[in-house]
Rosetta silent file (secondary structure, phi, psi, omega in degrees, C-alpha in Angstrom):
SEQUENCE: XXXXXXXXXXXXXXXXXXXXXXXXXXXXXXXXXXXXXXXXXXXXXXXXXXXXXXXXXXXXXXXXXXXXXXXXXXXXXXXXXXXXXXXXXXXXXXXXXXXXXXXXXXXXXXXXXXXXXXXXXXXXXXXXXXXXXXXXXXXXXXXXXXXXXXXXXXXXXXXXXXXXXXXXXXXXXXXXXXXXXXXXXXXXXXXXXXXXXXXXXXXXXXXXXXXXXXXXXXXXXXXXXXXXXXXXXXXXXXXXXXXXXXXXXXXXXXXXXX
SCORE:     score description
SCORE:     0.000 S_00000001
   1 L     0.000  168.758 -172.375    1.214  -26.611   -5.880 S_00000001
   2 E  -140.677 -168.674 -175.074    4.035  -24.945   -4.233 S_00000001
   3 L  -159.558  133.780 -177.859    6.523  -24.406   -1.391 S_00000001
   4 H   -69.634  -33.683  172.695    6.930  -21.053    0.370 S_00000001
   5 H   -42.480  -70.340 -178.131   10.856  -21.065    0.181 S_00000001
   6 H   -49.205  -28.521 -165.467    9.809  -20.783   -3.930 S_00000001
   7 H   -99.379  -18.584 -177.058    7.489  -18.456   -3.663 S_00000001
   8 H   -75.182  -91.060  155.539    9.177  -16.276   -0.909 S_00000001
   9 H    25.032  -80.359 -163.955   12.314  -16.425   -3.695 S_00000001
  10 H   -78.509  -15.666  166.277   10.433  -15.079   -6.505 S_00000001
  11 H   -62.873  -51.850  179.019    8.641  -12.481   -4.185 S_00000001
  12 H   -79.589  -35.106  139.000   11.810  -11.370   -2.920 S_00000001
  13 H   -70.923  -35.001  162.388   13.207  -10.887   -6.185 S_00000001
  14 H   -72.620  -29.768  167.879   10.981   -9.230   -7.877 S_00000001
  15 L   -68.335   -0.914  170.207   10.250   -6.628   -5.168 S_00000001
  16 L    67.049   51.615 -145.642   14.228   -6.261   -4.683 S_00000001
  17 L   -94.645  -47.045  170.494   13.146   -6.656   -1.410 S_00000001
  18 L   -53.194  109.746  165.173   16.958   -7.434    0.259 S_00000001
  19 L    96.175   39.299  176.546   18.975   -4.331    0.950 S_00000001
  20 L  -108.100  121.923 -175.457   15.603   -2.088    0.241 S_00000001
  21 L   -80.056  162.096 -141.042   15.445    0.327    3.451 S_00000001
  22 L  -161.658  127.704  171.407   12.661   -0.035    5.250 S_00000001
  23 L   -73.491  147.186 -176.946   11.402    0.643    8.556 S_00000001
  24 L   -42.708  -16.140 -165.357   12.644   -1.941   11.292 S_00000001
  25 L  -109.522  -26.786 -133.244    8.933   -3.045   12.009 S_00000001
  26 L   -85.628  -55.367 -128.531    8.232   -3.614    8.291 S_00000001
  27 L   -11.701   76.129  148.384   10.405   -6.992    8.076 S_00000001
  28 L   -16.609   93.824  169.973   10.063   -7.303    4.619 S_00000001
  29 L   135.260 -136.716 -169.975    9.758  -11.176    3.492 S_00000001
  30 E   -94.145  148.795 -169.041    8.355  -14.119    5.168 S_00000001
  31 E  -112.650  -26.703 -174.330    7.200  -13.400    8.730 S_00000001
  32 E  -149.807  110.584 -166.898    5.599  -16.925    9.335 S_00000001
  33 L  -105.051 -178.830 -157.846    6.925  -20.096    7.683 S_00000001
  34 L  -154.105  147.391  172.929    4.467  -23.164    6.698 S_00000001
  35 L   -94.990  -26.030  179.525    5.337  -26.404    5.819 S_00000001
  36 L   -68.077 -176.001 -157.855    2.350  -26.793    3.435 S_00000001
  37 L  -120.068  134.934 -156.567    2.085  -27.200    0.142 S_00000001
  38 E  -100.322  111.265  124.536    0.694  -24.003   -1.051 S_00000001
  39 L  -124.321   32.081  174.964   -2.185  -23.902   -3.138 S_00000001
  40 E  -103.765   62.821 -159.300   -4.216  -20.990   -2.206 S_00000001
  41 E   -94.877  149.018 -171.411   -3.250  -17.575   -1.467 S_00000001
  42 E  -108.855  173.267 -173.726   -5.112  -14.696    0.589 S_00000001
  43 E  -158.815  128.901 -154.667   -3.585  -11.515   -0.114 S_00000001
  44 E  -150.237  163.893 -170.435   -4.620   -8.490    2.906 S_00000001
  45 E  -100.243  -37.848 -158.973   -3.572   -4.492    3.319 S_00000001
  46 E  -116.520  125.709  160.985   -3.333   -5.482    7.042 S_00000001
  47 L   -82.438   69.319  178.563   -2.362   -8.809    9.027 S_00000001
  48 L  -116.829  179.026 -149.991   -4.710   -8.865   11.536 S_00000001
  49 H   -62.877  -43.834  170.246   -6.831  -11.335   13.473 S_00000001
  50 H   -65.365  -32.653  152.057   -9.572  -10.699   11.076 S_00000001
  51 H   -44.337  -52.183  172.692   -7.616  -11.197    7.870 S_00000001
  52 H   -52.986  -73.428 -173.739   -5.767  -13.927    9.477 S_00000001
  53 H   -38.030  -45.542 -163.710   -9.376  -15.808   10.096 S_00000001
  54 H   -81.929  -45.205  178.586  -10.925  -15.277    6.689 S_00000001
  55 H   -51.196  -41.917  173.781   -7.935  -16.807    5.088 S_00000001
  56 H   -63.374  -57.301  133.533   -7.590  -19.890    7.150 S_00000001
  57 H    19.949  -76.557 -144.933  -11.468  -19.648    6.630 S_00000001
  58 H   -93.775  -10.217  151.775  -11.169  -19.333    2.933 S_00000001
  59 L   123.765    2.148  163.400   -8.846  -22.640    2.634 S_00000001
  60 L   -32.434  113.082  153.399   -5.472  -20.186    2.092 S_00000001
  61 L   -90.421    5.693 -163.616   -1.924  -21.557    3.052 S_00000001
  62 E  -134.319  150.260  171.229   -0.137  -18.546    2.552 S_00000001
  63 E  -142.962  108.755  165.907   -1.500  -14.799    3.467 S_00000001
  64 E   -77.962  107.444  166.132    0.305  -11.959    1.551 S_00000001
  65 E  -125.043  161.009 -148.797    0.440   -8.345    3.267 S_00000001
  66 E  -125.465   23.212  158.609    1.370   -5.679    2.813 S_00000001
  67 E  -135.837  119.895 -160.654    1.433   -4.548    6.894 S_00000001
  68 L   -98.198 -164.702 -171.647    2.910   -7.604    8.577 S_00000001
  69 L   -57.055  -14.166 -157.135    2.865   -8.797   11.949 S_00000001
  70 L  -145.166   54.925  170.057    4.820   -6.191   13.861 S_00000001
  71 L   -82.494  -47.279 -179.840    3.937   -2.997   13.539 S_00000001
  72 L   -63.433   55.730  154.956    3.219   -2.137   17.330 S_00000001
  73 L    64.966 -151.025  160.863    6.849   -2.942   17.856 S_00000001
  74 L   -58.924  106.302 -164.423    8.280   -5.400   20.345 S_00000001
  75 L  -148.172   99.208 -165.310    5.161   -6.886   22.297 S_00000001
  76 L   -40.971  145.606  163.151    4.395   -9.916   24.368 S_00000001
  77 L   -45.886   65.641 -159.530    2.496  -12.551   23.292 S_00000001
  78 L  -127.146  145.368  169.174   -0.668  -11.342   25.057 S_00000001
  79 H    50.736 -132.276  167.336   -3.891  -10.933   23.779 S_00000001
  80 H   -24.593  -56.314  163.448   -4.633   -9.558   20.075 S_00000001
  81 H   -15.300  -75.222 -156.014   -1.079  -10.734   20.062 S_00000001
  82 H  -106.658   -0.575  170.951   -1.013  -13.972   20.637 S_00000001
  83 H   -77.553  -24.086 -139.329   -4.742  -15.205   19.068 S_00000001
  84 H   -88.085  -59.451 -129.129   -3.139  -13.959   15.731 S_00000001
  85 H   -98.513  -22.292  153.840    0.009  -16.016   15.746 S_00000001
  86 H   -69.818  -32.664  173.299   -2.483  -19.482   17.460 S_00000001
  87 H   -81.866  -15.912 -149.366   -4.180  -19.411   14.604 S_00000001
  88 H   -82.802  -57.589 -172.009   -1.302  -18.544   12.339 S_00000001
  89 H   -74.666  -24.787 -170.497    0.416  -21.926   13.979 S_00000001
  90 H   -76.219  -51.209 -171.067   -2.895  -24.378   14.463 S_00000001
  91 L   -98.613   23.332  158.584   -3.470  -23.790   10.969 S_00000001
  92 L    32.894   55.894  170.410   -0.108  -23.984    9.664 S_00000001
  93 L  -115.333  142.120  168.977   -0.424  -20.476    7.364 S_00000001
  94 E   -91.784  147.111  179.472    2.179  -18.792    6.349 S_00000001
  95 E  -115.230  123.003  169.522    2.633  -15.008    6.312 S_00000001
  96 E  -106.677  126.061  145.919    5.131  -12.648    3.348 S_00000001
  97 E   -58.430  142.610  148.025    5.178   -9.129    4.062 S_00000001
  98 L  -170.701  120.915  176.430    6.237   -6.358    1.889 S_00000001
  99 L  -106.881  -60.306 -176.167    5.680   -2.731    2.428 S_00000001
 100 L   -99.951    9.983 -177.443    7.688   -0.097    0.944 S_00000001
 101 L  -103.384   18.178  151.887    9.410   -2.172   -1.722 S_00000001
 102 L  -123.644   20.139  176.518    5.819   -2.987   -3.028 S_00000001
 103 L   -96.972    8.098  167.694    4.705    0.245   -2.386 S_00000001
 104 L   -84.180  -13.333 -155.364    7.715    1.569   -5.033 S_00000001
 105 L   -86.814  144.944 -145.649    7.876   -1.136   -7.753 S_00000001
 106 L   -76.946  -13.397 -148.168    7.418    0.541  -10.776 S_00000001
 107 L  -119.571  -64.553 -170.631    5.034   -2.117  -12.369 S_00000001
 108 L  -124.368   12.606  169.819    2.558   -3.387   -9.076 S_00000001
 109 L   -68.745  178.570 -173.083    3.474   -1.065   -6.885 S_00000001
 110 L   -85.151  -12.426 -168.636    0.783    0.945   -4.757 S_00000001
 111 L  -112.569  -23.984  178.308    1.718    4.381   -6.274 S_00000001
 112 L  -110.619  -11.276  177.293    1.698    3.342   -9.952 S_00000001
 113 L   -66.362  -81.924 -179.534   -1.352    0.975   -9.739 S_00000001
 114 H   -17.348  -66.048 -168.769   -3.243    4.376   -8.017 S_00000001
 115 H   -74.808   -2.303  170.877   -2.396    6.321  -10.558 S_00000001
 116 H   -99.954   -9.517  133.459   -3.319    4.356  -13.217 S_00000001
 117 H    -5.368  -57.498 -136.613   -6.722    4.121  -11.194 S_00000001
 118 L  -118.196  -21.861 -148.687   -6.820    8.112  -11.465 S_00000001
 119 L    49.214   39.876  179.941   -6.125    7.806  -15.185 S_00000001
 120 L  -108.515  179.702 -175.181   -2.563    9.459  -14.778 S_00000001
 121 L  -139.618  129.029  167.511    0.820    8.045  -16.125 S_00000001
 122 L   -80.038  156.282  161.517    3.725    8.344  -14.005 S_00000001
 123 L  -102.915  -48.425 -174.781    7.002    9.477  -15.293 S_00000001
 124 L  -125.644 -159.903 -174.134    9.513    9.307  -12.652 S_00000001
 125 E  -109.703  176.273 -153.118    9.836    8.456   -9.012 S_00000001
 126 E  -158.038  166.423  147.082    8.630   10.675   -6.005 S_00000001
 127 E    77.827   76.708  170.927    8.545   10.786   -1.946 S_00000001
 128 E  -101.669  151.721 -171.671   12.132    9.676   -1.105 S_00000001
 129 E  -149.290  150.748  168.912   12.890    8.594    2.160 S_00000001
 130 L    42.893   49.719  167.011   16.018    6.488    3.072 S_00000001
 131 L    73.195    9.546 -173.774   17.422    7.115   -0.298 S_00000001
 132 E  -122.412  145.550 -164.374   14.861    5.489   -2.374 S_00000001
 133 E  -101.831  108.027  137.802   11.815    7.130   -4.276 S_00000001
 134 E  -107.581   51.425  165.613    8.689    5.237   -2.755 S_00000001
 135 E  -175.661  144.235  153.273    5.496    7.217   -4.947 S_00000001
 136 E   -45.676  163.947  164.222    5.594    8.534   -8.345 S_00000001
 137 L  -154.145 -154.303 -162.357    5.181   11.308  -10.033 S_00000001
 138 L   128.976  161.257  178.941    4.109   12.891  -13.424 S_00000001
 139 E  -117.256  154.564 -175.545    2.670   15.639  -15.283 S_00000001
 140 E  -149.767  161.451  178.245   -0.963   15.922  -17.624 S_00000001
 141 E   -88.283  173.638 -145.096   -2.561   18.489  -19.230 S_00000001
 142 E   -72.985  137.999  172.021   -4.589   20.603  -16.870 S_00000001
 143 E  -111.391  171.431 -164.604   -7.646   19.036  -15.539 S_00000001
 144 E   -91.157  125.325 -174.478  -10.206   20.319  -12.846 S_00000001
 145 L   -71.731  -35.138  166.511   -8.156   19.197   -9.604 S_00000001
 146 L   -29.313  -61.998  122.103  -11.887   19.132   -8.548 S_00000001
 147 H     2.543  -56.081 -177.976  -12.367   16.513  -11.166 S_00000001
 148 H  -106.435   35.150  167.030   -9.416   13.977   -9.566 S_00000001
 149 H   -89.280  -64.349 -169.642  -10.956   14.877   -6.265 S_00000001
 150 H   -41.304  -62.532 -168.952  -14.081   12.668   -7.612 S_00000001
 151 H   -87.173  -15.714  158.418  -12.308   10.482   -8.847 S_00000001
 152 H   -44.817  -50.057  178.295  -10.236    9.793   -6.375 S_00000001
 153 H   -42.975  -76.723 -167.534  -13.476    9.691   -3.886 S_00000001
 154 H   -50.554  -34.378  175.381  -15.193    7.019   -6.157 S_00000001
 155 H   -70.453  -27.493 -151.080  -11.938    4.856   -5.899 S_00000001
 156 H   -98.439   -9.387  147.380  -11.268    4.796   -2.016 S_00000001
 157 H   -32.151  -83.536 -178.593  -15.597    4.471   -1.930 S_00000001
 158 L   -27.456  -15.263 -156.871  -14.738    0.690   -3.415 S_00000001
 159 L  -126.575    8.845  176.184  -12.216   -0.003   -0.526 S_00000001
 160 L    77.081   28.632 -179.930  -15.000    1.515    2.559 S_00000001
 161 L  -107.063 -157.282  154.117  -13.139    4.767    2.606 S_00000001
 162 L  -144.933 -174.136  165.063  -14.108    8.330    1.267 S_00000001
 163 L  -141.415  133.426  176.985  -11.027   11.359   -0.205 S_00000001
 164 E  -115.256  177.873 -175.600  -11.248   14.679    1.282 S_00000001
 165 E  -168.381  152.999 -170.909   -8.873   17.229    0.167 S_00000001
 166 L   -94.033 -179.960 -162.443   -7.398   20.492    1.565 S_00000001
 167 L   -22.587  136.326 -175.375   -8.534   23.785    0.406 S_00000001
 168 L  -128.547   90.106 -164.835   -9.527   23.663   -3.385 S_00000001
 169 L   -88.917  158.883 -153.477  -10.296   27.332   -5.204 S_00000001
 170 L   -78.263   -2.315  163.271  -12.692   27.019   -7.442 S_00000001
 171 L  -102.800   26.610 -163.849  -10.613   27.228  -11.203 S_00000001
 172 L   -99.929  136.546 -169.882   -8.223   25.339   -9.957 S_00000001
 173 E  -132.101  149.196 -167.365   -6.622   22.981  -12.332 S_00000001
 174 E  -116.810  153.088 -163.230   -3.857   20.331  -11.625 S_00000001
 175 E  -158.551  -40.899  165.342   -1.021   19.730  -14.278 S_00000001
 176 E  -121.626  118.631 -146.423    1.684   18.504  -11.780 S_00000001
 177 E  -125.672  130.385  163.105    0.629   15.491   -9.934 S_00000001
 178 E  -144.783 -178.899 -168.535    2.506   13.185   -7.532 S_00000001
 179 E  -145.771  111.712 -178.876    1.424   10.094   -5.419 S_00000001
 180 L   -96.468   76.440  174.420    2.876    8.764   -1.939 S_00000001
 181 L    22.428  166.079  141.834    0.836    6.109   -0.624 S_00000001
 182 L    22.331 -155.366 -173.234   -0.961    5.259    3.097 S_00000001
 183 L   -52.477   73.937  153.962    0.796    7.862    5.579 S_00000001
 184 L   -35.992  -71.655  169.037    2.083   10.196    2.570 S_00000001
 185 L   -46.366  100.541  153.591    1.649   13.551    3.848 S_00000001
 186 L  -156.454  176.695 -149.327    4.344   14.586    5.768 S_00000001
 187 H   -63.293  -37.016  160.963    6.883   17.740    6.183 S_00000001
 188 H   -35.167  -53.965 -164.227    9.319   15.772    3.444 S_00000001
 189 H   -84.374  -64.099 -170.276    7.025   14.880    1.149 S_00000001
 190 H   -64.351  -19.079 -173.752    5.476   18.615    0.618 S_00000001
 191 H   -74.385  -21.626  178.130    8.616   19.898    1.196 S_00000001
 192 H   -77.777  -70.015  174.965    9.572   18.078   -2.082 S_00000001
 193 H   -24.535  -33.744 -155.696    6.140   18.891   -4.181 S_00000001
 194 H   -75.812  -80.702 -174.648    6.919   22.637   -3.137 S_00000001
 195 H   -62.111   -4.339  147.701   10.685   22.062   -5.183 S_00000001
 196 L   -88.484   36.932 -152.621    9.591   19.774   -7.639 S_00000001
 197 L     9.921   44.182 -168.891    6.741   22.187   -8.714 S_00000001
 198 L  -102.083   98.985 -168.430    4.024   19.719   -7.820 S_00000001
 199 L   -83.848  -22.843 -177.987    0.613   21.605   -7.373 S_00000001
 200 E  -103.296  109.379 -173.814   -1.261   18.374   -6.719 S_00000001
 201 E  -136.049  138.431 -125.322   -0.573   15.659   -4.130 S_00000001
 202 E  -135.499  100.068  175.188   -2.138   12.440   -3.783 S_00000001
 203 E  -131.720 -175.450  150.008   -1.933   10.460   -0.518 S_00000001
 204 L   -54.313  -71.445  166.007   -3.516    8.355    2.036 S_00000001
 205 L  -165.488  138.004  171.356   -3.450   10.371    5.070 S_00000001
 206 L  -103.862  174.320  174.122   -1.623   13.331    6.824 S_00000001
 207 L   -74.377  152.130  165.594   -1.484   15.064   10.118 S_00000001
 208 H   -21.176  -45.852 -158.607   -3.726   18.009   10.270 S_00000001
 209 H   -84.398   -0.614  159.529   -1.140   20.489    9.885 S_00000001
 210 H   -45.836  -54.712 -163.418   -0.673   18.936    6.164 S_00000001
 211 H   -59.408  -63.856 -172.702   -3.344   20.706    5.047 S_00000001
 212 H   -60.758  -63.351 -175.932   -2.533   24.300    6.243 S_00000001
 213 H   -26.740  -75.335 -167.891    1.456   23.593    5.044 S_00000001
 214 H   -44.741  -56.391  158.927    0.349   22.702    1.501 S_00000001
 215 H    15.164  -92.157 -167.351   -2.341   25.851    1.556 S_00000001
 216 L   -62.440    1.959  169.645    0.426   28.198    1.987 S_00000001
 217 L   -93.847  -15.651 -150.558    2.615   26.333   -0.755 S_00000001
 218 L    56.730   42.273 -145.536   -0.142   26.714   -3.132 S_00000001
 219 L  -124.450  133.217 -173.075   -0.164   22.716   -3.200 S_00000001
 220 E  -124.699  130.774  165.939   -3.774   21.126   -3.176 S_00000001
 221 E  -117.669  127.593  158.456   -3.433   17.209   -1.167 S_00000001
 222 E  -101.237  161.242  177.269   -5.797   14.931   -1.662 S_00000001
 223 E  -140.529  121.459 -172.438   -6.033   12.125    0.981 S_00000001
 224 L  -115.323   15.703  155.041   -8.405    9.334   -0.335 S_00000001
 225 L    99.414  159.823 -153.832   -7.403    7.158    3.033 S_00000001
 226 L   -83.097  -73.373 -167.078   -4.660    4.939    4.215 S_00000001
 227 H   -50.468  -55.664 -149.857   -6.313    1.481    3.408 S_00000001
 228 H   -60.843  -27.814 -165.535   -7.935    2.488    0.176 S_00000001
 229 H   -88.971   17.087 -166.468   -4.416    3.669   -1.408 S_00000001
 230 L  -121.305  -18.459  172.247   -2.937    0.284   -0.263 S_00000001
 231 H   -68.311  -36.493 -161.711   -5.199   -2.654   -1.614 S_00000001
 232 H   -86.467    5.056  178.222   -3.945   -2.702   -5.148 S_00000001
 233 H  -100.986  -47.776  178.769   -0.276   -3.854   -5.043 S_00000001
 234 H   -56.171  -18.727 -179.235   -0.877   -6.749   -2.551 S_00000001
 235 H   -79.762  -45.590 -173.500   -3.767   -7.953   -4.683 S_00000001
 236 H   -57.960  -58.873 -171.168   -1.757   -7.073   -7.985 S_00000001
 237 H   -51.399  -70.850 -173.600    1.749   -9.184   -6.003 S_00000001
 238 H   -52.567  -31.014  170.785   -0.955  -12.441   -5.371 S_00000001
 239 H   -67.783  -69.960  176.105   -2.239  -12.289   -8.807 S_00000001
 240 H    -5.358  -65.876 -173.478    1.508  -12.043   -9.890 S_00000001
 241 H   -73.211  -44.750  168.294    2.262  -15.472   -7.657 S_00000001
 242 H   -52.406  -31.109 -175.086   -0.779  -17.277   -8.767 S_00000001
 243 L  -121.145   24.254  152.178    0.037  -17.078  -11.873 S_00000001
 244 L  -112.780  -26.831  159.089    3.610  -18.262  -12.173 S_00000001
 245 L   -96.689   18.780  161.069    2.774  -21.217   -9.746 S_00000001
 246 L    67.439   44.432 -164.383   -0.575  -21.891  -10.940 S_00000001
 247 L  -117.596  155.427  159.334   -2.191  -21.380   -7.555 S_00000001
 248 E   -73.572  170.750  169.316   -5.636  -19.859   -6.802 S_00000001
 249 E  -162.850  140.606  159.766   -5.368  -16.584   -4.803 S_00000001
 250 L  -172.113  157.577 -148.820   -7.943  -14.126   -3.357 S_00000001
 251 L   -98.226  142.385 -159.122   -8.172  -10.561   -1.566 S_00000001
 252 L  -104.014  101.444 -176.424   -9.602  -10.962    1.981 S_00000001
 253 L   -83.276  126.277  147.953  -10.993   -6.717    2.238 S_00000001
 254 L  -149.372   93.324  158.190  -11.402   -5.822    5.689 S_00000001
 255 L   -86.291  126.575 -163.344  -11.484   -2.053    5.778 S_00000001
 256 L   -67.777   -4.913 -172.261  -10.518    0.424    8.426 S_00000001
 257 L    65.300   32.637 -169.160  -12.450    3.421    7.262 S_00000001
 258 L  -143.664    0.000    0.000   -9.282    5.741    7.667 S_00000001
């Protein structure tokens, strides 16, 4: 058994999670504290009413995510709102967050799990935003980008997604690879790939106009879906915690299809 102050602690240290920027909605750490004695953890890409439910459900005192409570911003307790946080309190579970400091950490983060998914090896770090590298990057010799199209597909299949990808000519071989997480794709991030010579780029999902950008960069994106590139660090972070307190833990999948 356990106590969420310990387990928040060791969570919070290994993800460096204090003084990691972050968007404002993110709060990074515990979002909902519990009094219980922990020994069960759920571990979810999203905290929502359905997540919430299978965890109380599944006999969980703790629910690990890795999209917390507060994304739609500042919002009355109304509705959606306010069943998640009655059940949160009648059943006295607690919720730890962590978004981009687990989707960087070099060991269980969401960008180096993926890629070792893909069978790639990162070398460095990739997609910086607010001074910090959250996704990876690396180089391999050249493979049919077709070829990590697939496999990319067959992973975000497992998680109730599919991966599409923009224009693909048909020799086309990938050699420089990088990998940003959930919403990846954006005017930064290719704008990097373009100056880090990085013909391949590996994300969740962009805006339309992703597609065309890279095109004209010579840049191939794959986007193998928001949820699918996001299950494997909170599940990897719950394994982590189970097994320095000697807790049970298990991942509650409820996928969005996007």
């Amino acid at each position: 058994m356990a106590n969420l102050t310990d387990i928040a602690r060791f969570c919070d240290d290994l993800l460096g999670v204090h003084g990691f920027p972050d968007d404002a909605r993110a709060l990074n750490g515990v979002q909902v504290d519990t009094t219980a004695e922990i020994t069960r953890i759920a571990a979810a890409v999203d905290a929502r009413e359905r997540t919430i439910a299978s965890a109380v459900r599944g006999g969980a005192q703790l629910l690990i995510a890795h999209h917390g409570l507060f994304w739609s911003g500042l919002r009355p307790l109304r509705g959606a709102q306010m069943r998640r946080f009655d059940e949160l309190l009648r059943a006295g579970l607690g919720v730890y967050s962590a978004h981009l400091p687990l989707d960087a950490h070099p060991e269980i983060g969401n960008g180096a799990l993926l890629a070792a998914e893909l069978g790639l090896r990162p070398v460095g770090g990739f997609g910086r935003h607010l001074g910090v590298d959250v996704g990876v990057r690396g180089r391999c010799d050249p493979i049919e980008t077709k070829g990590l199209l697939d496999r990319a597909h067959a992973f975000a299949e497992r998680y109730g997604g599919s991966a599409k990808a923009s224009p693909i000519g048909e020799a086309r071989t990938t050699s420089s690879w990088a990998i940003v997480t959930g919403a990846g794709a954006g005017s930064d991030t290719l704008a990097e790939a373009e100056e880090r010579g990085v013909d391949t780029l590996i994300v969740g999902e962009g805006p339309h106009h992703t597609a065309i950008t890279a095109d004209e960069a010579g840049i191939v994106v794959i986007y193998a879906g928001h949820y699918a590139t996001e299950t494997l660090g909170v599940q990897a972070l719950a394994a982590r915690v189970a097994q320095t307190f000697d807790l049970q833990w298990e991942f509650v999948h409820e996928p969005t299809g996007l």
